[in-house]
C-alpha positions in Angstrom: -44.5 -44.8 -19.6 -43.1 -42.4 -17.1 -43.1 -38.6 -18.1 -40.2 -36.5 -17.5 -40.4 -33.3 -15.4 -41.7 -30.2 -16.9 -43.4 -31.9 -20.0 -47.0 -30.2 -20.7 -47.6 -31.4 -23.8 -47.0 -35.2 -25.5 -47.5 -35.7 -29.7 -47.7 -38.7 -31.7 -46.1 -38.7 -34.9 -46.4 -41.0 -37.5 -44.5 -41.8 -40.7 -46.2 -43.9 -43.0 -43.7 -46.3 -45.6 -43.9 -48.7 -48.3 -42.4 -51.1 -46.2 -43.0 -50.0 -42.3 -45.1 -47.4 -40.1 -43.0 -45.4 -37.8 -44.9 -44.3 -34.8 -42.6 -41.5 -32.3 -44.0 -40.3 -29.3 -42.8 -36.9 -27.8 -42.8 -34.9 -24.3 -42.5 -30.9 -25.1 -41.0 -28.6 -22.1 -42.8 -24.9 -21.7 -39.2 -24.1 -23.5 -39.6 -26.1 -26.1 -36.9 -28.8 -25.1 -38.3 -32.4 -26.9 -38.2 -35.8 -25.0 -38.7 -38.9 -27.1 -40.8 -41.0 -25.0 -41.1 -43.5 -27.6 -40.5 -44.9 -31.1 -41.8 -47.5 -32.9 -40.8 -49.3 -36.2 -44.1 -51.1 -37.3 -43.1 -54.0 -40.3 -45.0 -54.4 -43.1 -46.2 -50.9 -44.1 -49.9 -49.4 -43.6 -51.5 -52.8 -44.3 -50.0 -54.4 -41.8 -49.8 -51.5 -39.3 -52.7 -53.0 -37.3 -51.6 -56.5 -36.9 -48.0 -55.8 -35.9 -46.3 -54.1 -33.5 -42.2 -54.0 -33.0 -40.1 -51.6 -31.0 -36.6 -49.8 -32.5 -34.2 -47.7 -31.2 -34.4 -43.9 -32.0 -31.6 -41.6 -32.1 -32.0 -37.7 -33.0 -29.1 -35.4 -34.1 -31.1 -32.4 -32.5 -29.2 -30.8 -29.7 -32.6 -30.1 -27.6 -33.4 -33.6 -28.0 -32.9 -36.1 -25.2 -34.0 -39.7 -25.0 -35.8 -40.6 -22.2 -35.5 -44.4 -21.2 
């Protein structure tokens, strides 16, 4: 994974469903500015969290947001 200029800090968030795990990883800028590294839509809800892994797409309606690709 390539990291964008001026991010100092990454997080890993995750969003456990009935039916999927969503895993997003972010870059954060020293001015707060967010860079989705990467998302992930994982089928089958914690259960199956471990055995399966599928990529999604992502999109964000915040205005500091930017994907990075």
């Amino acid at each position: 994974m390539q990291i964008p200029e001026g991010v100092l800090l990454i997080t890993v968030s995750i969003d456990v469903q009935a039916s999927y795990v969503a895993v997003l990883q972010a870059g954060w800028t020293e001015e707060a500015e967010v860079w989705m590294l990467d998302y992930e839509n994982i089928d089958g809800g914690h259960a199956a969290a471990a055995n399966q892994r599928s990529s999604g797409p992502f999109g964000s309606p915040c205005s500091k947001t930017r994907a990075w690709s």
